[in-house]
DSSP file (Angstrom, degrees, kcal/mol; ACC not computed):
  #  RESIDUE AA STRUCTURE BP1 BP2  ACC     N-H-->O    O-->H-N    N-H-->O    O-->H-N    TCO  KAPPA ALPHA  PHI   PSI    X-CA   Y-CA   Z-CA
    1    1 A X     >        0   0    0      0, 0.0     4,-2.9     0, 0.0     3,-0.4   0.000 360.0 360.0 360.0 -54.4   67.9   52.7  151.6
    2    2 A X  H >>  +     0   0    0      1,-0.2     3,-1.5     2,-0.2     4,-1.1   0.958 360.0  47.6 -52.2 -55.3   67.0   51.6  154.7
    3    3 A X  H 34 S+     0   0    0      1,-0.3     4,-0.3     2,-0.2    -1,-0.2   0.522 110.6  52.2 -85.7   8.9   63.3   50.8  153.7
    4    4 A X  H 3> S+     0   0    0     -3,-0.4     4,-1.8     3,-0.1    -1,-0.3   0.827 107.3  49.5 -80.1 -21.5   64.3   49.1  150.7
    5    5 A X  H <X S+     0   0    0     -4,-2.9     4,-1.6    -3,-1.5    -2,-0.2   0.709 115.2  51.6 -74.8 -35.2   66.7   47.0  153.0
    6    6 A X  H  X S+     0   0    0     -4,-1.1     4,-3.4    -5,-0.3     5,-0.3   0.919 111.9  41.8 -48.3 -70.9   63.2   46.7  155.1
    7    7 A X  H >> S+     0   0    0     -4,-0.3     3,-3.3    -5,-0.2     4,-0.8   0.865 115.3  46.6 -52.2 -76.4   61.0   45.6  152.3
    8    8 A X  H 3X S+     0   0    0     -4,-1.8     4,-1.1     1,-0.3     3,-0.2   0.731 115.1  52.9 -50.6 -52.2   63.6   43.0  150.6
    9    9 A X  H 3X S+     0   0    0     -4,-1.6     4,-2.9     2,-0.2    -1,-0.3   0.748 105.4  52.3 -54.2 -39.0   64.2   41.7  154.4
   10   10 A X  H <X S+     0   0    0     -4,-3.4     4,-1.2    -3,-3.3    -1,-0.2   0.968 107.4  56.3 -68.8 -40.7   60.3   41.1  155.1
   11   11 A X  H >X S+     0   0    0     -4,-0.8     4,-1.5    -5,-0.3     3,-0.6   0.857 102.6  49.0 -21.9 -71.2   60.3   39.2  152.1
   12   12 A X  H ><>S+     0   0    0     -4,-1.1     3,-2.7     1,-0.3     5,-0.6   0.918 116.0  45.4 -49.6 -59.4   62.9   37.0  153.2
   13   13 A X  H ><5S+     0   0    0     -4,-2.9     3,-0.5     1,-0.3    -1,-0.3   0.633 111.9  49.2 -44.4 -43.9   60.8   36.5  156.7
   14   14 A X  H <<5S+     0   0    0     -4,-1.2    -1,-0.3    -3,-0.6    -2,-0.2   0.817 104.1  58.2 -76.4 -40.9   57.5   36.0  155.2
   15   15 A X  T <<5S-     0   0    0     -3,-2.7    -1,-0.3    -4,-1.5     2,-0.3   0.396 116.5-112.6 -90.6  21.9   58.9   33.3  152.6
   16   16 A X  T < 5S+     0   0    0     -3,-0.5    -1,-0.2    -4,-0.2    -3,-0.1   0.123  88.4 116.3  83.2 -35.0   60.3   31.1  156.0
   17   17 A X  S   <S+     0   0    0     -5,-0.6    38,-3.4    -2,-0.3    39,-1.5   0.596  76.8  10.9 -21.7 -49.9   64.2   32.0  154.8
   18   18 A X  B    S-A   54   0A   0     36,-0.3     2,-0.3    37,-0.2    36,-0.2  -0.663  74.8-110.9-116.4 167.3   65.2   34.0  157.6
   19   19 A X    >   -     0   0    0     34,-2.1     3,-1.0    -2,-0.3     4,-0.4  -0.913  46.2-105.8-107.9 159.3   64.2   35.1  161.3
   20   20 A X  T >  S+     0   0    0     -2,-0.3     3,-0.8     1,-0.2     4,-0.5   0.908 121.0  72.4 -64.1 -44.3   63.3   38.6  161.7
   21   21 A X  T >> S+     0   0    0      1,-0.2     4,-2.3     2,-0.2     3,-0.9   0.855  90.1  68.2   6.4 -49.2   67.1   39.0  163.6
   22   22 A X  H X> S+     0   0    0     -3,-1.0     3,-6.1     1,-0.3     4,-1.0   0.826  94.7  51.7 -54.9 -71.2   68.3   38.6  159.6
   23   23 A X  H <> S+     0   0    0     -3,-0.8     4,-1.1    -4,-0.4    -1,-0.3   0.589 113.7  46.2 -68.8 -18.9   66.7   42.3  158.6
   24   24 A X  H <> S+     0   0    0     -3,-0.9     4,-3.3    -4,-0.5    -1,-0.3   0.813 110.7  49.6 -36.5 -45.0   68.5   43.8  161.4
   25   25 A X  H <X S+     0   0    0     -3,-6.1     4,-2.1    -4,-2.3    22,-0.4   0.609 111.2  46.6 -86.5 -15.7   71.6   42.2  160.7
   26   26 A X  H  X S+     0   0    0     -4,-1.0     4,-0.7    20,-0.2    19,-0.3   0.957 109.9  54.1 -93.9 -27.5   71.5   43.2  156.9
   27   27 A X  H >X S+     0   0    0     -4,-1.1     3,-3.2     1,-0.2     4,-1.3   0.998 114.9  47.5 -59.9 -66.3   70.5   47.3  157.8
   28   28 A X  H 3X S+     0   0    0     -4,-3.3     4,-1.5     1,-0.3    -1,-0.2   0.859 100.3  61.0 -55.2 -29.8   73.9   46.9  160.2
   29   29 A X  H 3X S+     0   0    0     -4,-2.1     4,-1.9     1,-0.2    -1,-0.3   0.744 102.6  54.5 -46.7 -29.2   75.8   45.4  157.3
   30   30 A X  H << S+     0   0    0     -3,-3.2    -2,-0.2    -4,-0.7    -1,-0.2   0.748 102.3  57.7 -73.0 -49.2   75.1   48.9  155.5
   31   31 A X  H  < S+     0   0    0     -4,-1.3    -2,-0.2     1,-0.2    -1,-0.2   0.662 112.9  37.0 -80.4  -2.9   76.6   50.6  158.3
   32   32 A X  H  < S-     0   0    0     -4,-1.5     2,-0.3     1,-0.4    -2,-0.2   0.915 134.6  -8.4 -66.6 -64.6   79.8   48.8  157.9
   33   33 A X  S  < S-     0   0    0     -4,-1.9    -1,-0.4    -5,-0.1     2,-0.2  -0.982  75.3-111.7-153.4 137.0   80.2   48.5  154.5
   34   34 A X        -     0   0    0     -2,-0.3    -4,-0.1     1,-0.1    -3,-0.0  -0.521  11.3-157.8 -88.6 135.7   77.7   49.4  151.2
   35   35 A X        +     0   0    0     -2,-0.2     8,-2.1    10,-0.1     2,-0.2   0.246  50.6 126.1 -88.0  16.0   76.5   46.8  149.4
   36   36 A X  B     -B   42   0B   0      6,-0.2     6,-0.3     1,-0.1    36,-0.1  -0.586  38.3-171.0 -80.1 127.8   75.8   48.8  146.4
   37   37 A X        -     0   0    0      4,-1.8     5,-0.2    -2,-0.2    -1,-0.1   0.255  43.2-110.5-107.7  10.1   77.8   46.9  143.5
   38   38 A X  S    S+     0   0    0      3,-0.7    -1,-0.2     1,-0.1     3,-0.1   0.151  89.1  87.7  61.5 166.1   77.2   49.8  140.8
   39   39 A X  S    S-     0   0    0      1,-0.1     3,-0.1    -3,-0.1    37,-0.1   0.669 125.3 -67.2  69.7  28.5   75.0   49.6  137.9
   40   40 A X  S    S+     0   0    0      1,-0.2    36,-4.2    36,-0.1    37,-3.2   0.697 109.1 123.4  70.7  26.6   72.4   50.6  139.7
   41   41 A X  E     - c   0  77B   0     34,-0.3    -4,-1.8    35,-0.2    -3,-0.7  -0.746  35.6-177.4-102.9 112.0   72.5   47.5  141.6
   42   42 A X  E     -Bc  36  78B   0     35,-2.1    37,-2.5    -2,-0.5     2,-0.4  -0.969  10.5-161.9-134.5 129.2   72.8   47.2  145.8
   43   43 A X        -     0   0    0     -8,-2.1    37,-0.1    -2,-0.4    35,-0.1  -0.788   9.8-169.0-105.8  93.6   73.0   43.6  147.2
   44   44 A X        +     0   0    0     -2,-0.4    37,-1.3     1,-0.0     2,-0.3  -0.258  18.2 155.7-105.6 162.2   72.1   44.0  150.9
   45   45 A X  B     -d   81   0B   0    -19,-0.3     2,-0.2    35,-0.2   -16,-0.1  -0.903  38.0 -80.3-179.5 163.0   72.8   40.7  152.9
   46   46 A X        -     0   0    0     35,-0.6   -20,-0.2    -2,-0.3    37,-0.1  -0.582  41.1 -89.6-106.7 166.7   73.5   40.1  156.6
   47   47 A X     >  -     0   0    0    -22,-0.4     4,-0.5    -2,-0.2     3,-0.4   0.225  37.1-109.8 -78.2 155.4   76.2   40.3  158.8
   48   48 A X  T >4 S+     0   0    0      1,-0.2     3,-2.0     2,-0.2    -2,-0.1   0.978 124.2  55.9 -48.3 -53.6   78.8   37.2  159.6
   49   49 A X  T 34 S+     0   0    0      1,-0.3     3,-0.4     2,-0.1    -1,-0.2   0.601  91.0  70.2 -46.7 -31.2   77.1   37.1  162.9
   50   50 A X  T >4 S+     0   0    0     -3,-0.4     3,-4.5     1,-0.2     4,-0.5   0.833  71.0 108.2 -50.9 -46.2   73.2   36.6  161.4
   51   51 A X  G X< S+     0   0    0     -3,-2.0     3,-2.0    -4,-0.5    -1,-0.2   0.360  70.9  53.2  16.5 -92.7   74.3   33.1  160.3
   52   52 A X  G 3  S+     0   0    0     -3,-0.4    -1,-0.3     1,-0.4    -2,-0.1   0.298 100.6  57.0 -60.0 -10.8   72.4   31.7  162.7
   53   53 A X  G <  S+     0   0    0     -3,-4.5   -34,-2.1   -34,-0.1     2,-0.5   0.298  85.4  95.2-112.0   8.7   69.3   33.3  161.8
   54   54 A X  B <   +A   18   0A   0     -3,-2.0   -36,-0.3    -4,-0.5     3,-0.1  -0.864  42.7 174.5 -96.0 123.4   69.3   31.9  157.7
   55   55 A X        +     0   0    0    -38,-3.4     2,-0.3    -2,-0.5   -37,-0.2   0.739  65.4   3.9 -81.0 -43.4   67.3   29.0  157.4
   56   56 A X  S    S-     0   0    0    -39,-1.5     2,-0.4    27,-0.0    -1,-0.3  -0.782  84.4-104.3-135.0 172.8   67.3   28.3  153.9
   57   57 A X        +     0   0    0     -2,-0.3     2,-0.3    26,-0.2    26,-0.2  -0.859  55.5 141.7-105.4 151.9   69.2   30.2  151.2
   58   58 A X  E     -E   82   0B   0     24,-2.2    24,-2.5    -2,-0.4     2,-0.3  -0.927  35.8-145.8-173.2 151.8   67.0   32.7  148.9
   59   59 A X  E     -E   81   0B   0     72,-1.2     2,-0.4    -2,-0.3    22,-0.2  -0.918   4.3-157.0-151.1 158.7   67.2   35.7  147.5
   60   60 A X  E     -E   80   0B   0     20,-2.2    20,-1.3    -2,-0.3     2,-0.5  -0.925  12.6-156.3-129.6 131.6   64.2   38.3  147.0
   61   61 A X  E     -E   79   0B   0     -2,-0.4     2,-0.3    18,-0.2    18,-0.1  -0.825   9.7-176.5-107.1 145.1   64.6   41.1  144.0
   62   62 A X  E     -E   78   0B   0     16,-0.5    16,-1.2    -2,-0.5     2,-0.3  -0.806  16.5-142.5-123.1 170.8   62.7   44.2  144.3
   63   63 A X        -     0   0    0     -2,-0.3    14,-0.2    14,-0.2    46,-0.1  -0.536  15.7-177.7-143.1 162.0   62.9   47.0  141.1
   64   64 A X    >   -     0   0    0     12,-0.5     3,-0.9    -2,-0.3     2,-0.3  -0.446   1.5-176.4-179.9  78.7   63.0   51.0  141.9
   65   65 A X  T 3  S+     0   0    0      1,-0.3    11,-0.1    44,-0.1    12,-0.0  -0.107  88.3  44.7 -76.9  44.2   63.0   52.4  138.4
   66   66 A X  T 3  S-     0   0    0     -2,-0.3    -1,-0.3     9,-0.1    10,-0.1   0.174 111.9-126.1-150.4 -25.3   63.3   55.6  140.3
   67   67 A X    <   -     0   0    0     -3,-0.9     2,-0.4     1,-0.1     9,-0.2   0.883  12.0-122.0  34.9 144.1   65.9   54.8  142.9
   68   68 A X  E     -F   75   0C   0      7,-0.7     7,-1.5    -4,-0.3    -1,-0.1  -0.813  38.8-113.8 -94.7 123.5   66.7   54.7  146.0
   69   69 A X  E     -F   74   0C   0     -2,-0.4     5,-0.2     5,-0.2     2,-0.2  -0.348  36.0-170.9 -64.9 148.4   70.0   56.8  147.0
   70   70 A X  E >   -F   73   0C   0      3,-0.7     3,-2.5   -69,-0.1     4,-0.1  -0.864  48.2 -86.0-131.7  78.4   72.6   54.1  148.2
   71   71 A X  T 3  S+     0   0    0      1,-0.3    -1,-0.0    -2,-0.2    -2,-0.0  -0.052 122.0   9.7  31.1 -86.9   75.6   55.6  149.6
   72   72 A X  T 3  S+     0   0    0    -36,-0.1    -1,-0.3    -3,-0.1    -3,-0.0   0.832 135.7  13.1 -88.4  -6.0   77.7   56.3  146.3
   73   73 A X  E <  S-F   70   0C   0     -3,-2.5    -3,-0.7   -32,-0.1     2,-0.3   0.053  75.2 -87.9-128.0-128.3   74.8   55.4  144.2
   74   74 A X  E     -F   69   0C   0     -5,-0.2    -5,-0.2    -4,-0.1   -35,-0.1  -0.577  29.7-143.9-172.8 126.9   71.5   54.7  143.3
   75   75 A X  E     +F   68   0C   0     -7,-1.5    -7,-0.7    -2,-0.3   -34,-0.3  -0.101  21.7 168.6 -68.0 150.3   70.0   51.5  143.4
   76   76 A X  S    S+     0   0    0    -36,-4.2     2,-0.5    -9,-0.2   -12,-0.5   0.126  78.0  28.8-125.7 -38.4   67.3   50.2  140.8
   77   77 A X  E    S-c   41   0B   0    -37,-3.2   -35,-2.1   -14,-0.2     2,-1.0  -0.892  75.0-157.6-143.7 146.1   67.2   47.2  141.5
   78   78 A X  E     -cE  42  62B   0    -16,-1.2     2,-1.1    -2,-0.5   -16,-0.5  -0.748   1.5-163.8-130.8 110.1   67.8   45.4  145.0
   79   79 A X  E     - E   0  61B   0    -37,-2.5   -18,-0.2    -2,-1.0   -74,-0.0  -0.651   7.2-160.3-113.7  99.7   68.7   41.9  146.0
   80   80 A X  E     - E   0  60B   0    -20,-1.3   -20,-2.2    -2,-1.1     2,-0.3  -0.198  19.2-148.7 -82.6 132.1   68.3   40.8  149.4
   81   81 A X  E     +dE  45  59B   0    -37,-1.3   -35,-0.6   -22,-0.2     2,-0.3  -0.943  28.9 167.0-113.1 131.3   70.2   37.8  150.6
   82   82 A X  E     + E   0  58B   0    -24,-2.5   -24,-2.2    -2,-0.3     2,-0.3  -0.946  14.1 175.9-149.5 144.6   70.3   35.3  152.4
   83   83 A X        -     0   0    0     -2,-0.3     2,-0.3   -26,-0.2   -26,-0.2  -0.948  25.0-133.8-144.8 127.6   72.6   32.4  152.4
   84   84 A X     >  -     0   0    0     -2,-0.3     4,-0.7   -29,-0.1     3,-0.3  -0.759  67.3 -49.9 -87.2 142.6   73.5   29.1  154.4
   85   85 A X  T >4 S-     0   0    0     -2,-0.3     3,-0.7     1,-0.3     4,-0.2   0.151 122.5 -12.6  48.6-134.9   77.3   28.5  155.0
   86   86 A X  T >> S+     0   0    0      1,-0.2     4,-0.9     2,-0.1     3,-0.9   0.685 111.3  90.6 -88.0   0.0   79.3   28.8  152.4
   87   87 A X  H 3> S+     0   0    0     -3,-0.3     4,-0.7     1,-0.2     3,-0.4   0.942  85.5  79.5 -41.5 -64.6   76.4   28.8  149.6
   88   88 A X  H <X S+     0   0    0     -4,-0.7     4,-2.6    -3,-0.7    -1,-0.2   0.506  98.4  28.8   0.9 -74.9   77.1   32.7  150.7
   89   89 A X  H <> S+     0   0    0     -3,-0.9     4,-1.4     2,-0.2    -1,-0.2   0.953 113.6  62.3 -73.0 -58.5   79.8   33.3  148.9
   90   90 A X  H  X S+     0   0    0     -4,-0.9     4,-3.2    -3,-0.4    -1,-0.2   0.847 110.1  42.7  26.8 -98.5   79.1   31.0  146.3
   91   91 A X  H  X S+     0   0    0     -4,-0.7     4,-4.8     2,-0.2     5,-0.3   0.874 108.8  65.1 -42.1 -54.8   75.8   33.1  145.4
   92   92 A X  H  X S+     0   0    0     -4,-2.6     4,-1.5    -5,-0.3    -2,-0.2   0.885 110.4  35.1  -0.4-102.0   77.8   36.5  145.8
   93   93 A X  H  < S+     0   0    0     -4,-1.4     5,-0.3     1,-0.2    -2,-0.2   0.768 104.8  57.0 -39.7 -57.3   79.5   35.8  143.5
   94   94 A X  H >X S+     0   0    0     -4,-3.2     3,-1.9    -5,-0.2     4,-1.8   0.967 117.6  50.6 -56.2 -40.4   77.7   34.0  140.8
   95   95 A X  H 3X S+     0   0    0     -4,-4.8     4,-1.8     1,-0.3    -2,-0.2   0.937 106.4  54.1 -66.2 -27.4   75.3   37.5  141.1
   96   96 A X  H 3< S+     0   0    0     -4,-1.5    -1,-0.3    -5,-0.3    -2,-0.2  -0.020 103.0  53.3 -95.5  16.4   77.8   39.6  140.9
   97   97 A X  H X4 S+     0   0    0     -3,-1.9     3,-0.6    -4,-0.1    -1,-0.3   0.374 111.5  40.3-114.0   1.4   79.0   38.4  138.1
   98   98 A X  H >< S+     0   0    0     -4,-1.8     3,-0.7    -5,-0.3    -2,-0.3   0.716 107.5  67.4 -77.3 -20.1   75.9   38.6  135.9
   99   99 A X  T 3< S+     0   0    0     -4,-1.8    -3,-0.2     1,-0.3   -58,-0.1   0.267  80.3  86.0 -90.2  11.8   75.1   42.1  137.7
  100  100 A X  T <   +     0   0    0     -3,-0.6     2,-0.6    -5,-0.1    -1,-0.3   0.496  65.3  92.9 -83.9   6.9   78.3   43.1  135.8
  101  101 A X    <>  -     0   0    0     -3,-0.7     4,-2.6     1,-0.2     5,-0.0  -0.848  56.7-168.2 -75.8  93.9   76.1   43.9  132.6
  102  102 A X  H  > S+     0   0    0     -2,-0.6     4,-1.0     2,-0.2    -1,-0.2   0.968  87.7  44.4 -78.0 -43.0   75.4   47.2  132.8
  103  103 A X  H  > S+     0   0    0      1,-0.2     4,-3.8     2,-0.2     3,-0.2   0.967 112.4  55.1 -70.4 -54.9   72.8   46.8  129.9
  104  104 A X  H  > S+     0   0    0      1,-0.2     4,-3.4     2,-0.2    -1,-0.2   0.898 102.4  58.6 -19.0 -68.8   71.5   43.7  131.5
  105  105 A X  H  X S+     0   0    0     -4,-2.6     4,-0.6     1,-0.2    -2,-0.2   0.853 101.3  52.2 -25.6 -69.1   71.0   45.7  134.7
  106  106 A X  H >X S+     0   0    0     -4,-1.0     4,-1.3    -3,-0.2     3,-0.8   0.850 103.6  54.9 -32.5 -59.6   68.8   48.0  133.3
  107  107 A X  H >X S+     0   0    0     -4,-3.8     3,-2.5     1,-0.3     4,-1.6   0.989 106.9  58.8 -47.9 -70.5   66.4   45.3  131.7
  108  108 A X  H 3< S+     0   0    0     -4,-3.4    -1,-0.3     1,-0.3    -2,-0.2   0.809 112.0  33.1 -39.3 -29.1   66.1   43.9  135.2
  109  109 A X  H << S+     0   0    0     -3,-0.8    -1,-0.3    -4,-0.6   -45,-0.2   0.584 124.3  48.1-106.0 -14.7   64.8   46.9  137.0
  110  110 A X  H << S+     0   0    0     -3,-2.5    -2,-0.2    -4,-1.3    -3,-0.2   0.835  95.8  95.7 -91.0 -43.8   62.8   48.0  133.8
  111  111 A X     <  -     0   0    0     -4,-1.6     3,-0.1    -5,-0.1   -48,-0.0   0.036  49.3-171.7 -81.0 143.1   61.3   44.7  133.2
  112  112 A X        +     0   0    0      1,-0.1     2,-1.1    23,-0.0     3,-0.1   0.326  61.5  99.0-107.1  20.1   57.9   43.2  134.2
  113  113 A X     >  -     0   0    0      1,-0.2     4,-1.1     2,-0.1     3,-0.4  -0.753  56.1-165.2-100.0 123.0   58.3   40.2  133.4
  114  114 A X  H  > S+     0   0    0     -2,-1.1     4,-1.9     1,-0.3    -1,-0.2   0.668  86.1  57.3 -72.2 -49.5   59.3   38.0  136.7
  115  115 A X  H  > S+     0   0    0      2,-0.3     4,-2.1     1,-0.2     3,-0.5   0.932 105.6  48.0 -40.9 -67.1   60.6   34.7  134.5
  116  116 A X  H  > S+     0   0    0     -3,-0.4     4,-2.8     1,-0.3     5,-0.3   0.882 118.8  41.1 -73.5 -41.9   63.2   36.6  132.5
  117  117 A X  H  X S+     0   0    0     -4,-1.1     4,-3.2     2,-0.2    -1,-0.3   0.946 116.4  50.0 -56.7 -44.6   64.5   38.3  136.1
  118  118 A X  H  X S+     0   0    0     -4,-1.9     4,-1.4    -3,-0.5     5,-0.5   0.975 113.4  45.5 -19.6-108.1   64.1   35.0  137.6
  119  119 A X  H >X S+     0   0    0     -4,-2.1     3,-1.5     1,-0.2     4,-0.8   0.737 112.9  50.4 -17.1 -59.0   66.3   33.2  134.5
  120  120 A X  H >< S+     0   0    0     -4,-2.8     3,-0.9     1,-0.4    -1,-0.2   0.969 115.4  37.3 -89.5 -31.2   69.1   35.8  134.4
  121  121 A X  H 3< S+     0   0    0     -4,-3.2    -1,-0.4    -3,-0.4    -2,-0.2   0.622 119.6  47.7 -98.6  35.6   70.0   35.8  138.0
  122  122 A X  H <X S+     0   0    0     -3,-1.5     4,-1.3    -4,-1.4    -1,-0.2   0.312  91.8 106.7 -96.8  -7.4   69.5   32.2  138.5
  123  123 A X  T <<  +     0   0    0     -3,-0.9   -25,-0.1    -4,-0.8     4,-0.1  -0.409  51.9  55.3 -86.4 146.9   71.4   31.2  135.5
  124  124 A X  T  4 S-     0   0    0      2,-0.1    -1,-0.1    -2,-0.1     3,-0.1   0.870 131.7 -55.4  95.3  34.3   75.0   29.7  135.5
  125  125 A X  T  4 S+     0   0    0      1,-0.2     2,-0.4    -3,-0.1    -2,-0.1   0.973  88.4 154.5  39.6  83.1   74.2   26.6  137.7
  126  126 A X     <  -     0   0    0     -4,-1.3    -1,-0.2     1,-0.1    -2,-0.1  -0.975  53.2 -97.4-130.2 136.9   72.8   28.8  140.8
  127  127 A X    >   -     0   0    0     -2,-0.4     3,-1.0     1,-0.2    -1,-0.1   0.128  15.4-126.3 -63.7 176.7   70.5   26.5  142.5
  128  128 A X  T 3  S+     0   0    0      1,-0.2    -1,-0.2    -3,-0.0    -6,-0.0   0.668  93.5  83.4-100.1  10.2   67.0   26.3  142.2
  129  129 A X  T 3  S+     0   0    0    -71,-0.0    -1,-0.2     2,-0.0    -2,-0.1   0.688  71.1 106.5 -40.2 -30.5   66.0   26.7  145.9
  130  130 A X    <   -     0   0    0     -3,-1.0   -72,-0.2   -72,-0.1     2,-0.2  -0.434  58.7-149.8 -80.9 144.6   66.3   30.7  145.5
  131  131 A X        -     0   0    0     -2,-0.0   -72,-1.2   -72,-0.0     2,-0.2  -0.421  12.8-169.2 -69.6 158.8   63.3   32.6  145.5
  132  132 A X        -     0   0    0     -2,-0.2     2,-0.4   -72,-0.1   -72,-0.2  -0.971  13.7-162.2-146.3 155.5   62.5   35.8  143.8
  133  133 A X        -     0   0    0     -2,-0.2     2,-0.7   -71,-0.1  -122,-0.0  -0.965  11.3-152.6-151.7 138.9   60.0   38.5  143.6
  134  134 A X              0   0    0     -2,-0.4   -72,-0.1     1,-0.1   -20,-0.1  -0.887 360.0 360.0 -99.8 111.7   59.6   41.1  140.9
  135  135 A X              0   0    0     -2,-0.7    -1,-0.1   -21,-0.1   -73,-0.1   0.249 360.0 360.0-126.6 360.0   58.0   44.2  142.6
């Protein structure tokens, strides 16, 4: 878990989104409370206190059709966040309710094609600042 929370996090760093702080902040978020939303789904994201370390809002998907154990479950696919103000919650939500699809899910972690992951969790007027990466 942790070094999927690693990977998704470098992402963020590399693409300018975050400061390296944020991939701290989202590993401690785990030790509070799991972001694993079921359906084979964990949406790791950083701490209230990280604020300050989001530049832009983004999120970066990685796939593990194999999974990675996640407290109660195991992740397939894993979507690192990062969020300005209140776009946070905002985004949250709007993923978390398309990552209620169980079937959906599946496609998404199965899938290679980047567009169609791209499209589903972008869809539902989520802006088109966010990044993604199909891994």
């Amino acid at each position: 878990m942790h070094e999927a929370i690693e990977f998704v996090g470098r992402r963020l760093v590399e693409r300018g989104s975050v400061d390296d702080e944020y991939v701290e902040a989202m590993k401690k978020r785990e030790e509070v409370v799991s972001t694993y939303l079921g359906n084979g789904v964990a949406l790791p994201h950083g701490v209230l206190e990280s604020k300050q370390a989001v530049r832009r809002t983004a999120i970066v998907v990685a796939q593990y059709p194999e999974g990675v154990e996640w407290g109660e479950g195991t992740a397939h696919l894993v979507v690192g966040l990062a969020a300005n103000g209140d776009e946070h919650v905002t985004v949250l939500s709007q993923l978390a309710e398309v990552l209620q699809d169980t079937e959906l899910c599946e496609r998404l972690w199965r899938t290679d094609d980047a567009d169609f992951v791209y499209a589903q969790l972008t869809r539902e007027g989520s802006d088109d600042d966010e990044d993604q990466e199909d891994v």
